[in-house]
N, CA, C and O of each residue as an XYZ file, in Angstrom:
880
protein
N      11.055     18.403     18.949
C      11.476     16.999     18.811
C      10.248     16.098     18.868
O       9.270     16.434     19.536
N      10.288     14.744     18.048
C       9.122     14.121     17.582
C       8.670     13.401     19.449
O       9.614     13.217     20.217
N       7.836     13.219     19.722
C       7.920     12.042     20.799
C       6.986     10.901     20.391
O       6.474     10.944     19.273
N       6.744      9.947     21.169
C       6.362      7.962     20.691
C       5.640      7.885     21.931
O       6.014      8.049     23.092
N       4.418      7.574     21.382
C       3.763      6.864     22.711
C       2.855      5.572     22.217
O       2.707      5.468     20.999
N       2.465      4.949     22.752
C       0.936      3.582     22.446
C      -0.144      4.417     23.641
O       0.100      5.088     24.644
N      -1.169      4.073     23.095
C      -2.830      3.944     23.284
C      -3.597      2.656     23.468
O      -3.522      2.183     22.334
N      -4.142      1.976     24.039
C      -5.014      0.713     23.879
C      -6.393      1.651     24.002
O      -6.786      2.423     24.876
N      -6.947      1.221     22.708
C      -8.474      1.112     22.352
C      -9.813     -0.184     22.770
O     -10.584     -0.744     21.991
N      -9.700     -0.319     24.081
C      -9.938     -1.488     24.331
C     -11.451     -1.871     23.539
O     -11.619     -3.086     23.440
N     -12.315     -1.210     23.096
C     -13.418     -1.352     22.461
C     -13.216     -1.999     21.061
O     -13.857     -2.787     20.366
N     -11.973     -1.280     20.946
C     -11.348     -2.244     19.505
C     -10.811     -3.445     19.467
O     -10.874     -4.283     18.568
N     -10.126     -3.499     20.778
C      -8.689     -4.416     21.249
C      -7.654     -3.749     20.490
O      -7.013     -4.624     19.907
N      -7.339     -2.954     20.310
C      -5.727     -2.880     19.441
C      -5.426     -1.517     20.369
O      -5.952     -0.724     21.149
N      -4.167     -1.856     19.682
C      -3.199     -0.573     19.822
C      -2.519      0.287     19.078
O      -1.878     -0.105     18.103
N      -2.582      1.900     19.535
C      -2.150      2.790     18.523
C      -1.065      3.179     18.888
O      -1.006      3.454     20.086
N      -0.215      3.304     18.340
C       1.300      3.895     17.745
C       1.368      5.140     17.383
O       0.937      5.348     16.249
N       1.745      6.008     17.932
C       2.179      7.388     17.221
C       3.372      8.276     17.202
O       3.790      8.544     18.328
N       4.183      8.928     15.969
C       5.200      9.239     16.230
C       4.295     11.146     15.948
O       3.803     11.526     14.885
N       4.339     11.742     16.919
C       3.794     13.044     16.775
C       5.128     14.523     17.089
O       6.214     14.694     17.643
N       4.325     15.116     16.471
C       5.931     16.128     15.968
C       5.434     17.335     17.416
O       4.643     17.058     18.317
N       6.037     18.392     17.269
C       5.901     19.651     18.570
C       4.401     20.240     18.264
O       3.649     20.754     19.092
N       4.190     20.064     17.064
C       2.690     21.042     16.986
C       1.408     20.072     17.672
O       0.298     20.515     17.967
N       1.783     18.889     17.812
C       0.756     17.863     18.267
C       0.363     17.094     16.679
O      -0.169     15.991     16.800
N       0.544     17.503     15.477
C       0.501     16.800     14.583
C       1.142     15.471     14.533
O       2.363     15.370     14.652
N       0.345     14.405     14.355
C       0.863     12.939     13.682
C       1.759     13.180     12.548
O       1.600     14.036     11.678
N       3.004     12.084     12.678
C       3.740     12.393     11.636
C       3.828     11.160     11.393
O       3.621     11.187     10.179
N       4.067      9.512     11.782
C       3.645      8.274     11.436
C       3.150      7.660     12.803
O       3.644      7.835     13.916
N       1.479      6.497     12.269
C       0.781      5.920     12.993
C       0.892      4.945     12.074
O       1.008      4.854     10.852
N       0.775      3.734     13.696
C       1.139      2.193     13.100
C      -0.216      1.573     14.493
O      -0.162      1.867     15.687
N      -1.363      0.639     13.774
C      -1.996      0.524     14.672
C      -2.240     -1.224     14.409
O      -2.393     -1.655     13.266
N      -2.251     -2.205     15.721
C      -2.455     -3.298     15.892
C      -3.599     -3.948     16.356
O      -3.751     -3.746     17.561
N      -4.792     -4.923     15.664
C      -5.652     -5.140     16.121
C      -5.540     -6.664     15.821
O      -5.102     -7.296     14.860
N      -6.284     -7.122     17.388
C      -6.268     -8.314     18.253
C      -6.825     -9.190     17.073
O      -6.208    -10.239     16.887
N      -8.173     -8.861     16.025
C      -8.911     -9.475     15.762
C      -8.433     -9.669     13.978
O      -8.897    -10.498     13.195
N      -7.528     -8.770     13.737
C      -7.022     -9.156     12.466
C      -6.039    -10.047     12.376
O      -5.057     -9.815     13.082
N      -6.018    -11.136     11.614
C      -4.564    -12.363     11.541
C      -3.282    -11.565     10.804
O      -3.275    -10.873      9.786
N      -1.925    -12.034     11.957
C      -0.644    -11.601     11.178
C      -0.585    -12.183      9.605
O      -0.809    -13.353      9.296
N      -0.262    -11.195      8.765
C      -0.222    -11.719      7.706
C       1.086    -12.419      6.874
O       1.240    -12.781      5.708
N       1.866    -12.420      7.973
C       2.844    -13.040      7.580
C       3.092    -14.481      8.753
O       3.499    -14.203      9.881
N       2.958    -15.213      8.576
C       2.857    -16.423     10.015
C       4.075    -16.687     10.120
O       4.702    -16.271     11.094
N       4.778    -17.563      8.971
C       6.376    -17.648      9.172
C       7.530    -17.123      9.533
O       8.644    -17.602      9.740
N       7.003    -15.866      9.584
C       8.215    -15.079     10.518
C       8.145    -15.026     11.750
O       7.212    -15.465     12.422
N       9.119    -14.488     12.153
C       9.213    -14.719     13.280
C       8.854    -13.486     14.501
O       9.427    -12.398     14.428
N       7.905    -13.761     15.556
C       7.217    -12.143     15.788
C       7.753    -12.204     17.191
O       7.732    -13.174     17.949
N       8.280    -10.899     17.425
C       8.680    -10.546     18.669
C       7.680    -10.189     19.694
O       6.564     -9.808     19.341
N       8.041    -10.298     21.088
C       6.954    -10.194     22.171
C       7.223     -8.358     22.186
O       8.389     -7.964     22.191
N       6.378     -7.605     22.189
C       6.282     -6.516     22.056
C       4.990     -6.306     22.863
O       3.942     -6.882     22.574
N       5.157     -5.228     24.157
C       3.744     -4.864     24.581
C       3.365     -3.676     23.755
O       4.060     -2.710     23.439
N       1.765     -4.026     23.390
C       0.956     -3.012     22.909
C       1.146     -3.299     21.367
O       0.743     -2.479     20.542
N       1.945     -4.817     20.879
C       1.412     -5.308     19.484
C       0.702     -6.936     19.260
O       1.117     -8.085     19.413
N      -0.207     -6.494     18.947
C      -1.281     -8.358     19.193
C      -1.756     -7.848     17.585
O      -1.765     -6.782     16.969
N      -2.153     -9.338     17.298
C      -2.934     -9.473     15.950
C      -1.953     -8.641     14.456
O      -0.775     -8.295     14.369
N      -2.832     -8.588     13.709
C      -2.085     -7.682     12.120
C      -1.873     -6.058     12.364
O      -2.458     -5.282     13.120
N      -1.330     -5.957     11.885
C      -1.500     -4.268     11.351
C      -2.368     -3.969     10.197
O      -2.438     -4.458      9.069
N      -3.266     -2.652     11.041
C      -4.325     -2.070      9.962
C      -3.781     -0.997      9.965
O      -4.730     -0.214      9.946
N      -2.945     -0.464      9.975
C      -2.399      0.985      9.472
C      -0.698      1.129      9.794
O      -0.034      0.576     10.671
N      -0.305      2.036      8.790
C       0.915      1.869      9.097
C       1.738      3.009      7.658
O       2.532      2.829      6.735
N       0.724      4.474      8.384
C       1.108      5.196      7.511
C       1.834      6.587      8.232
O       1.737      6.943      9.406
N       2.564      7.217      7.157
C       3.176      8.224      7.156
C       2.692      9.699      6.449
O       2.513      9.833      5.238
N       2.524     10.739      7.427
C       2.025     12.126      6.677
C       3.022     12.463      5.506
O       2.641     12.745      4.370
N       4.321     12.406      5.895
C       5.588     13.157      4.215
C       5.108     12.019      3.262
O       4.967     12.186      2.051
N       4.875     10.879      3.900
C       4.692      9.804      2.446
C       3.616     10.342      1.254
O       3.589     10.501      0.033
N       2.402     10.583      2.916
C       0.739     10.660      1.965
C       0.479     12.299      1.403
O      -0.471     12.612      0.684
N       1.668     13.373      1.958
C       2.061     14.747      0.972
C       2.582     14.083     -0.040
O       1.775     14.004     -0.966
N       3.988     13.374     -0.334
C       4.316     13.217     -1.163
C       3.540     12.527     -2.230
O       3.967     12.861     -3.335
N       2.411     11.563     -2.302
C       1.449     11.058     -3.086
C       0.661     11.557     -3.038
O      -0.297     10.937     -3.499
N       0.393     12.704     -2.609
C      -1.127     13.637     -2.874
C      -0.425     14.352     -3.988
O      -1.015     14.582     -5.043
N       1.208     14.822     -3.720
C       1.664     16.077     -4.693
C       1.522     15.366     -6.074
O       0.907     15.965     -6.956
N       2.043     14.138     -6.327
C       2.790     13.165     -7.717
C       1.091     12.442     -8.414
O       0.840     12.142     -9.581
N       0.527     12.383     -7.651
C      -0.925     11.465     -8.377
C      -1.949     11.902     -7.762
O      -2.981     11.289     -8.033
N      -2.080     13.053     -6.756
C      -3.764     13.589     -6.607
C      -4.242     12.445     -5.780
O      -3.565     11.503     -5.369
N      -6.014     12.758     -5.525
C      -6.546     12.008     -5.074
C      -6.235     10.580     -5.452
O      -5.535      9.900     -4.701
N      -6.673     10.137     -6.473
C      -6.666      8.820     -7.290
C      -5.476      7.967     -5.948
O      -5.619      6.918     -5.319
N      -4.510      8.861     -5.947
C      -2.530      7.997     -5.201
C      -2.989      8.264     -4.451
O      -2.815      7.124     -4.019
N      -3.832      9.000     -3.242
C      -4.297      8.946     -2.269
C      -4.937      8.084     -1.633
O      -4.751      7.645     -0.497
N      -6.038      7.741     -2.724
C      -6.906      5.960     -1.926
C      -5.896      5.386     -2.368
O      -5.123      5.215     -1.425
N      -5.278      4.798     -3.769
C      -4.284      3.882     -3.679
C      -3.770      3.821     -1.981
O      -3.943      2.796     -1.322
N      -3.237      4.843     -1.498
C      -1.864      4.658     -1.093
C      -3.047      4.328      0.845
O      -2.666      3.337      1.467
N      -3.932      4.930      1.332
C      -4.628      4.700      2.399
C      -5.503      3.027      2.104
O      -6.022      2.365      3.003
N      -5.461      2.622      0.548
C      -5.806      1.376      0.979
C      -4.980      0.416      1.149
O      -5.234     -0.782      1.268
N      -3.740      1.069      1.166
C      -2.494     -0.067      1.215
C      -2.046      0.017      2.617
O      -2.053     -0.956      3.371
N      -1.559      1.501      3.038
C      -0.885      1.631      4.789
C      -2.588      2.144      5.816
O      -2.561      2.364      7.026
N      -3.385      2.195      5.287
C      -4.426      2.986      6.148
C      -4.805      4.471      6.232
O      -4.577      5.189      5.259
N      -5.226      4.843      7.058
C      -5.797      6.045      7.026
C      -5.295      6.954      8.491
O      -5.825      6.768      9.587
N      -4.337      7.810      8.278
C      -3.544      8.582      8.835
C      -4.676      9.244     10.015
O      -5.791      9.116      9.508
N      -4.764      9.707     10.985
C      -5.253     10.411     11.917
C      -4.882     11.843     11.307
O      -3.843     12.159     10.728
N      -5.869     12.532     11.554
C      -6.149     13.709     11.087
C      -6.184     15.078     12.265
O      -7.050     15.011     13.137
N      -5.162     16.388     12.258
C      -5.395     17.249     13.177
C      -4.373     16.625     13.805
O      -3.847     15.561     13.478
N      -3.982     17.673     15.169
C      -3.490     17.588     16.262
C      -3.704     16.820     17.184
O      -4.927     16.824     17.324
N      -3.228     16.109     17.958
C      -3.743     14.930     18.650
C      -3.545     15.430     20.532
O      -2.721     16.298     20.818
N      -4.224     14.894     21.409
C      -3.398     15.025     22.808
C      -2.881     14.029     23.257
O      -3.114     12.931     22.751
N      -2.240     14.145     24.080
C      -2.137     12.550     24.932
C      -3.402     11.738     25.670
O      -3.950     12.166     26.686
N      -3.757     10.552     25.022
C      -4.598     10.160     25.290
C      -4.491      9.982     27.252
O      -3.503     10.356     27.884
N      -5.439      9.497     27.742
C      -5.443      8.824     29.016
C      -5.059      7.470     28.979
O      -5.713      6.671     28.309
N      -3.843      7.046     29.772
C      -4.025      5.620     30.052
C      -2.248      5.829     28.902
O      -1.311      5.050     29.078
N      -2.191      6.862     27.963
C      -1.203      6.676     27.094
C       0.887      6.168     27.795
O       1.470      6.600     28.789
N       1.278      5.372     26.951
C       2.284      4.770     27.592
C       3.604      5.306     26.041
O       3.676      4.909     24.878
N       4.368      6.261     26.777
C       5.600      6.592     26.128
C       6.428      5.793     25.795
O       6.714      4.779     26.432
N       6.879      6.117     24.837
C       7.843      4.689     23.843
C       9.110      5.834     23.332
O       9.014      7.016     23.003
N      10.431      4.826     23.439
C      11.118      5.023     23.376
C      11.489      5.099     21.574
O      10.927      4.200     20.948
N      12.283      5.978     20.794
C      12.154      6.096     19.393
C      12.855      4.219     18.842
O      12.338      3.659     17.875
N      13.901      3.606     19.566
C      14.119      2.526     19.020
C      12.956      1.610     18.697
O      12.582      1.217     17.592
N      12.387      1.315     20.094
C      10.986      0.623     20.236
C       9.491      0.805     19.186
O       8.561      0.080     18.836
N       9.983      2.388     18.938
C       8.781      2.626     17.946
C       9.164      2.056     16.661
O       8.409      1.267     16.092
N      10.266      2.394     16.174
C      10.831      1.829     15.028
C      10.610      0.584     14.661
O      10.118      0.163     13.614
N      11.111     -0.138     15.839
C      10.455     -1.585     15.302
C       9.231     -1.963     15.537
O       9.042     -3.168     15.371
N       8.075     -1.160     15.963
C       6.956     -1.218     15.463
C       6.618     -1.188     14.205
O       6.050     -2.109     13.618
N       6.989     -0.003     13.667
C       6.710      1.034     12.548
C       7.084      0.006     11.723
O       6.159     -0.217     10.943
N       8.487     -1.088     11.445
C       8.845     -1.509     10.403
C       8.181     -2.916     10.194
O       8.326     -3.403      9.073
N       7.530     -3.574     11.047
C       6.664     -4.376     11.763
C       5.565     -4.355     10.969
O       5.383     -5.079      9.990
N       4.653     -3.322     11.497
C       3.541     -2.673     10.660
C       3.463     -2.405      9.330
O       2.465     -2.679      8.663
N       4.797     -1.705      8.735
C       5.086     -1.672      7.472
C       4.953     -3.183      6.808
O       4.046     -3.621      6.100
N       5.926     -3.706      7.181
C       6.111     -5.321      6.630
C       3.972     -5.995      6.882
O       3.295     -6.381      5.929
N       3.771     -5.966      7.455
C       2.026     -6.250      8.132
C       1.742     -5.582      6.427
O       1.902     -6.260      5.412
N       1.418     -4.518      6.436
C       0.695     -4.063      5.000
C       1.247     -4.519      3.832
O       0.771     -4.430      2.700
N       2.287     -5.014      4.180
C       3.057     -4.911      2.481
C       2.565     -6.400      2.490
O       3.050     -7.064      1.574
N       1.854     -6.955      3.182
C       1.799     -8.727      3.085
C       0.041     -8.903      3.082
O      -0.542     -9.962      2.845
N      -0.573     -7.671      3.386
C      -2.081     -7.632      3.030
C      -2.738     -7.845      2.309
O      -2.129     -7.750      1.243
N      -4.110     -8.213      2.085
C      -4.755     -8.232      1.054
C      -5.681     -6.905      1.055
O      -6.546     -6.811      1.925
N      -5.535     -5.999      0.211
C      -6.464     -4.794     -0.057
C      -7.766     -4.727     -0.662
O      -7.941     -4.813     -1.877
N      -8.881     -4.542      0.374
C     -10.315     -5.202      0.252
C     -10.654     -3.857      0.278
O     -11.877     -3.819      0.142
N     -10.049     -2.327      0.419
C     -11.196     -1.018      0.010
C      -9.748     -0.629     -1.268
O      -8.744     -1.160     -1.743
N     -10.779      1.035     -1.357
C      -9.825      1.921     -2.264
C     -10.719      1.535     -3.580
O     -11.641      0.730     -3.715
N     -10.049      2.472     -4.537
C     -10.313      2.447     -5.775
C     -10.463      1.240     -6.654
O     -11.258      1.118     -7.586
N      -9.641      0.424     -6.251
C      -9.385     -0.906     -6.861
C      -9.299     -2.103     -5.874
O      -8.199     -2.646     -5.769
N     -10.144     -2.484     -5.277
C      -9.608     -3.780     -3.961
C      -9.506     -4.978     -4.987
O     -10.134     -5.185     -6.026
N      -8.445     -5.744     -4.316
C      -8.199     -7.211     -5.031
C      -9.602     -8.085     -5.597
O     -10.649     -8.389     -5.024
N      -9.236     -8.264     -6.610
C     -10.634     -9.145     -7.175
C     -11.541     -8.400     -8.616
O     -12.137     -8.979     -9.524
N     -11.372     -7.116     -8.401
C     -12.015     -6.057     -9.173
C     -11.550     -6.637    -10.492
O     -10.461     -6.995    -10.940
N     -12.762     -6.594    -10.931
C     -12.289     -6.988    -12.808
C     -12.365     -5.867    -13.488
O     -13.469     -5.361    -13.685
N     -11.358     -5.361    -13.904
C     -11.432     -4.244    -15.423
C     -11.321     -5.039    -16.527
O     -11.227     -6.266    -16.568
N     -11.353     -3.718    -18.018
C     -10.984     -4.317    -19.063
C      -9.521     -2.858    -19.057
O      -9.456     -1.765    -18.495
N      -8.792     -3.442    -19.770
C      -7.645     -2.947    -20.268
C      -7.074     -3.115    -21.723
O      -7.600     -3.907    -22.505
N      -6.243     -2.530    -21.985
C      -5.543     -2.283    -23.380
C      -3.575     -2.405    -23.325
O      -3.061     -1.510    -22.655
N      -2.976     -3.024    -23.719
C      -1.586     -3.490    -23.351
C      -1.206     -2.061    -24.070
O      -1.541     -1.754    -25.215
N      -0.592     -1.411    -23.347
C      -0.138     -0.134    -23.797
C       1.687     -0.336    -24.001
O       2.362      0.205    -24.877
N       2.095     -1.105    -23.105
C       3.666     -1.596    -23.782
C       4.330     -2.817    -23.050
O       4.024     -3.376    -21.997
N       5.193     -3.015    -23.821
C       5.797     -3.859    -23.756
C       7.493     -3.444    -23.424
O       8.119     -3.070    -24.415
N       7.969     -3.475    -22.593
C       9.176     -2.324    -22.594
C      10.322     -3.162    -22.354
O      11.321     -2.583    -22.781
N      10.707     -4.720    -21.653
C      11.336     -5.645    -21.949
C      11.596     -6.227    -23.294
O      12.717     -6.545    -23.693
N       9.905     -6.410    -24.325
C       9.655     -7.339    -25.515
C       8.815     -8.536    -24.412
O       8.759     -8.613    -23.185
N       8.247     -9.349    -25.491
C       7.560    -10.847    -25.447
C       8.294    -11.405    -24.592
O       9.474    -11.118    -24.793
N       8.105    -12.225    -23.529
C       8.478    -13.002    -22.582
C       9.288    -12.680    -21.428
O       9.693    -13.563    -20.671
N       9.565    -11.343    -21.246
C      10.894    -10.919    -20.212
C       9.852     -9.745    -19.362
O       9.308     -8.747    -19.833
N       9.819    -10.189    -18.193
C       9.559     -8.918    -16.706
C       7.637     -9.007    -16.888
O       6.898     -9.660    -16.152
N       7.332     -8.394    -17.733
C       5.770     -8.385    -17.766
C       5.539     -7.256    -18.361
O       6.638     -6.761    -18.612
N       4.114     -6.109    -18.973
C       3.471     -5.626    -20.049
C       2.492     -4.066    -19.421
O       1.380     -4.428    -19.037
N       2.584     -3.405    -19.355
C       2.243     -2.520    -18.972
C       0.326     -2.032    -19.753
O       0.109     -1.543    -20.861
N      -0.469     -2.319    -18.928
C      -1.616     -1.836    -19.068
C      -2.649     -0.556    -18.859
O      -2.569      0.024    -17.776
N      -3.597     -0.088    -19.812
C      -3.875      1.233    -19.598
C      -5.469      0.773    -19.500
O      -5.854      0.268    -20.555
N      -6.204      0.823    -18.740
C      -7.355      0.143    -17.693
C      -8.444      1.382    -18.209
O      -8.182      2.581    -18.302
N      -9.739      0.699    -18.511
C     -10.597      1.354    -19.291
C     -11.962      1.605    -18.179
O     -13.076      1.082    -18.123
N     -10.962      3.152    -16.969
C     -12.126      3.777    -16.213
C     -11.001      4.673    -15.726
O     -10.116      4.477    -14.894
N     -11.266      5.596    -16.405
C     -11.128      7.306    -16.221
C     -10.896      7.497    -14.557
O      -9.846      8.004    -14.162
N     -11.908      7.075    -13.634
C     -11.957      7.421    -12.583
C     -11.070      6.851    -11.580
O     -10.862      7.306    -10.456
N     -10.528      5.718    -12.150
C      -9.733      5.374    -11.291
C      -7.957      4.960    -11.631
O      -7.052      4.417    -10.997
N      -8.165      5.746    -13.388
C      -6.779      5.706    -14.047
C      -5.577      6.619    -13.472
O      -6.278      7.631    -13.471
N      -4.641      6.974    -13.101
C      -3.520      7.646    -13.276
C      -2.146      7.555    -13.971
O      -1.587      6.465    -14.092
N      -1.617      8.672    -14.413
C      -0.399      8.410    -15.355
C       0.887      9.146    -14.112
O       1.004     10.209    -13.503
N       1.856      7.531    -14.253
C       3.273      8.363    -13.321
C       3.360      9.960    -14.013
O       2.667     10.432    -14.914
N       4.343     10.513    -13.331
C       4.919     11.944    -13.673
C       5.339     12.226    -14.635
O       5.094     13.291    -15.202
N       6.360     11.002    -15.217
C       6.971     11.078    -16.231
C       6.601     10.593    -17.548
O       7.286     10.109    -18.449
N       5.474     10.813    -17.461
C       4.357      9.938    -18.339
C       4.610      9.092    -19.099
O       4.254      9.210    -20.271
N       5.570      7.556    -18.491
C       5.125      6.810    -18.726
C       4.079      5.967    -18.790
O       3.109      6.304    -18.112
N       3.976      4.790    -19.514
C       2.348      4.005    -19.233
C       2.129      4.010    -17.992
O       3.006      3.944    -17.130
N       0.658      4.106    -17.755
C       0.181      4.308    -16.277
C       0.526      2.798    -15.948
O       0.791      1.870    -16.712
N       0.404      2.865    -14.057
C       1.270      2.364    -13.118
C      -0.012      0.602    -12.983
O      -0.470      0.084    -11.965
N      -0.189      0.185    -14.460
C      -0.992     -0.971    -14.423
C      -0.402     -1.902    -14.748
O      -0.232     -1.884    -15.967
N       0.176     -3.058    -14.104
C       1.270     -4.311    -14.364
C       0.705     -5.571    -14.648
O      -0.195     -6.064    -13.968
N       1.169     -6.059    -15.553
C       0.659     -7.764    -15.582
C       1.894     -8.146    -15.812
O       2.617     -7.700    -16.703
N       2.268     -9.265    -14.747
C       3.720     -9.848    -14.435
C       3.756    -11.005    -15.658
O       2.751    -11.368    -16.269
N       5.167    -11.527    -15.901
C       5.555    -12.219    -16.256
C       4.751    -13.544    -15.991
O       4.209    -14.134    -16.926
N       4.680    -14.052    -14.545
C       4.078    -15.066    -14.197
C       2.610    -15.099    -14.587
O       1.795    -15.930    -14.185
N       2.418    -14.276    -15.266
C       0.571    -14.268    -15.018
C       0.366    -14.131    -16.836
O      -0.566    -13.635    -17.469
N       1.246    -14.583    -17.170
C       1.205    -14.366    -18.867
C       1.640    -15.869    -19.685
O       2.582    -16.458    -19.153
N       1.222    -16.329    -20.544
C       1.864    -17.224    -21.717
C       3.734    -17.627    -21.095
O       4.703    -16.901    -20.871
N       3.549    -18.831    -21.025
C       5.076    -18.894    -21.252
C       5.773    -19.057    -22.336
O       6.992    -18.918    -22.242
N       5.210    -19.373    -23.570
C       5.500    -19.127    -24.472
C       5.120    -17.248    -25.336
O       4.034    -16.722    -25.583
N       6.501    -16.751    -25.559
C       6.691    -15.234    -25.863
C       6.022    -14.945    -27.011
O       5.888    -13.767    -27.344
N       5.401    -16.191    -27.939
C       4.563    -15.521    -29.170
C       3.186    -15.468    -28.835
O       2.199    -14.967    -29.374
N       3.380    -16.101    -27.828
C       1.565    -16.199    -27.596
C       1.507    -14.527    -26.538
O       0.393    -14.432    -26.022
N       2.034    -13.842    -26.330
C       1.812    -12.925    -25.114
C       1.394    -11.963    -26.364
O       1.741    -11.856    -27.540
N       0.287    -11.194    -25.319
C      -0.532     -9.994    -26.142
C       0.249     -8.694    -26.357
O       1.046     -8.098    -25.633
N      -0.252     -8.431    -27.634
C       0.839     -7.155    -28.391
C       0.351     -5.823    -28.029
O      -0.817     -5.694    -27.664
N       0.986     -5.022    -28.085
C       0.215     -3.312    -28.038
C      -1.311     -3.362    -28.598
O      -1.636     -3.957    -29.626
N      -2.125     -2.693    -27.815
C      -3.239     -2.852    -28.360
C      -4.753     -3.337    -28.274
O      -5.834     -2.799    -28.514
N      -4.174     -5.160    -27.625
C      -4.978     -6.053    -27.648
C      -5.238     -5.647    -26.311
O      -4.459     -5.294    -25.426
N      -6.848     -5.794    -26.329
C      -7.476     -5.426    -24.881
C      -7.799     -6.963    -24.560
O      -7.902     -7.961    -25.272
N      -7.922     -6.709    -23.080
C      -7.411     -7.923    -22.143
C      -8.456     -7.484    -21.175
O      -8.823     -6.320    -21.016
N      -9.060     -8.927    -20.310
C     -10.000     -8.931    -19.500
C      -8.773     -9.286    -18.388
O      -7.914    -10.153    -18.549
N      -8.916     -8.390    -17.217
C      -8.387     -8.491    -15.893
C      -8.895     -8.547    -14.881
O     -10.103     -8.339    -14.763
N      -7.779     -8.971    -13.449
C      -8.538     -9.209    -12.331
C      -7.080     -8.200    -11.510
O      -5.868     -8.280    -11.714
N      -7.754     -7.441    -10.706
C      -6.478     -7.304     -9.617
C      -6.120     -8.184     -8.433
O      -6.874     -8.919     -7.796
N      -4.956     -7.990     -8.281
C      -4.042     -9.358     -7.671
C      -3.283     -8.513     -6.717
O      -2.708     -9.275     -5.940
N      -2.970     -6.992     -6.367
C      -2.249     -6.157     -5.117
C      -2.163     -5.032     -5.821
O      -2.505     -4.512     -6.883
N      -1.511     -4.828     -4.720
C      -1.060     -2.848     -5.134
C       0.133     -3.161     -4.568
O       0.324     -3.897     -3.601
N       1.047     -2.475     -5.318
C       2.592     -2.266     -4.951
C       2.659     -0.677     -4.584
O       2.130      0.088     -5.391
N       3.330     -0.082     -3.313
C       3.494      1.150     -3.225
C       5.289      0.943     -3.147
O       5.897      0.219     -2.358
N       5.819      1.750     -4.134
C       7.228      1.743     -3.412
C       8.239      3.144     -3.229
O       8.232      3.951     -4.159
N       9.075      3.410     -2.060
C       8.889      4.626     -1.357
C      10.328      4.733     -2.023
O      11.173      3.876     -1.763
N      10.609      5.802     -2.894
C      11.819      5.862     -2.957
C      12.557      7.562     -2.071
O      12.281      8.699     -2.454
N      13.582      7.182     -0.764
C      13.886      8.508     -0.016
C      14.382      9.508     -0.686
O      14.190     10.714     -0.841
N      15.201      8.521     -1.107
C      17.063      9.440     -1.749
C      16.099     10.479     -2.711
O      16.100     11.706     -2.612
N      15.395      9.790     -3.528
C      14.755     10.841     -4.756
C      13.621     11.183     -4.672
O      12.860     11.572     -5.558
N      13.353     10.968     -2.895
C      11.531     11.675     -3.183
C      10.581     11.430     -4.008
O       9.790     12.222     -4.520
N      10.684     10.177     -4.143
C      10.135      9.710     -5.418
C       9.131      8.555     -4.816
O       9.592      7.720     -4.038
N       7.687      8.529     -5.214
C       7.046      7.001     -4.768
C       6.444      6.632     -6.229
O       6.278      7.424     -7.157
N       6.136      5.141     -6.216
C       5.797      4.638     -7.897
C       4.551      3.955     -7.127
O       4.691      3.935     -5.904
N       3.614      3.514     -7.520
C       2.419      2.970     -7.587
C       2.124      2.381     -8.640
O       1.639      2.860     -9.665
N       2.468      1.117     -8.365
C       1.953      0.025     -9.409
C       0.493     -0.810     -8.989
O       0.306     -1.083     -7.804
N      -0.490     -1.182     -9.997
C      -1.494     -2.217     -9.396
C      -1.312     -3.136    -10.095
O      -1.575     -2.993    -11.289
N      -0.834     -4.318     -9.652
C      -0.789     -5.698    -10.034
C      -2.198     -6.515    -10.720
O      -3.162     -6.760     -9.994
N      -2.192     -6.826    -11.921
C      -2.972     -7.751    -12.349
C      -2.884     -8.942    -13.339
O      -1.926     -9.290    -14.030
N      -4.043     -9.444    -13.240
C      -3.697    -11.107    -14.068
C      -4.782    -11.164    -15.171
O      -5.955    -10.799    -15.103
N      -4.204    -11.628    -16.047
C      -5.384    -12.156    -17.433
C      -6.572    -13.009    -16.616
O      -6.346    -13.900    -15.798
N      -7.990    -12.492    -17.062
C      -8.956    -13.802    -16.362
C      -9.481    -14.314    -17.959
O      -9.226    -13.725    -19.009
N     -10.016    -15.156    -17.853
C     -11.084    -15.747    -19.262
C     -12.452    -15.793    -18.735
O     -12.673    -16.832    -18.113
N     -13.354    -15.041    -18.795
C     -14.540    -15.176    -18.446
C     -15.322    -16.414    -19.185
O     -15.228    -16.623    -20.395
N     -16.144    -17.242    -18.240
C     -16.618    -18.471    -18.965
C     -18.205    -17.800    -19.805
O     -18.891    -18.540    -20.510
């Protein structure tokens, strides 16, 4: 049976979260540091001991198997620059460590989750800001409806979903012409900027999609 405990790293200020299985393996870590800002302010944050500041991690081992199996390395940094970087090996009980009850962890865990999904991603393959060039590989709505699917011109940091559709490169609706004749056709290569990474976990089908969000720039 899994057990829940917190850690304070006081050299860091934060606190670690761990849900660890019978072998001593980590199975999800969610960690809180004093010195990073919540990235969500308007909500509303519960008094919780052993959570101060943002969440810098807030990952899962079945998640980061399941994106090692579907996209290799490449879905690997994607996916550690979005939830963090999992603890590695068997762990002990630290000293000083304080047992948590599985409800209590949970609403850490979903806490932390919500913390990353509201981040800005500054490592990995692609951190926000990175300019590629790209090629509009489809259009799968038409001109003006949802947004255009892009195929990003560097090998090293390209991947194609499973089902090989166009790889997992998005330029939204909002970030395009509002007028539908002016939006770029199959083909036309496009100067970009990245704007996030979307990871989204699907249970029922074991399934995760990895999209990277980007926007048309005009270089002056």
């Amino acid at each position: 049976m899994p057990r829940w405990f917190r850690v304070h790293a006081p050299e860091e200020d934060a606190w670690y979260w761990f849900e660890v299985g019978d072998d001593g393996w980590v199975l999800r870590q969610a960690v809180f540091v004093a010195a990073l800002p919540v990235p969500v302010p308007d909500a509303p944050v519960p008094i919780i001991d052993g959570v101060v500041g943002g969440a810098s991690v807030a990952a899962s081992a079945d998640e980061l198997v399941r994106v090692r199996e579907m996209y290799g390395l490449p879905g690997v940094q994607f996916y550690e620059a979005v939830y963090g970087v999992l603890a590695e090996g068997p762990i002990g009980t630290a000293e000083g460590a304080v047992d948590a009850a599985r409800a209590e962890f949970e609403q850490v865990w979903n806490m932390a989750l919500r913390h990353r999904h509201f981040s800005r991603y500054d490592t990995g393959p692609l951190p926000v800001g990175t300019r590629v060039s790209g090629t509009v590989a489809a259009l799968p709505w038409g001109p003006g409806i949802t947004g255009l699917f892009v195929d990003i011109d560097s090998a090293a940091q390209g991947f194609r979903s499973p089902d090989d559709r166009p790889a997992g490169y998005f330029v939204d609706l909002l970030n395009l012409p509002r007028n539908p004749e002016d939006w770029p056709r199959v083909g036309a290569v496009l100067s970009l900027e990245v704007t996030t990474i979307r990871i989204s976990l699907h249970s029922l089908n074991k399934r995760t999609d990895i999209q990277v969000r980007l926007r048309p720039v005009h270089d002056a």
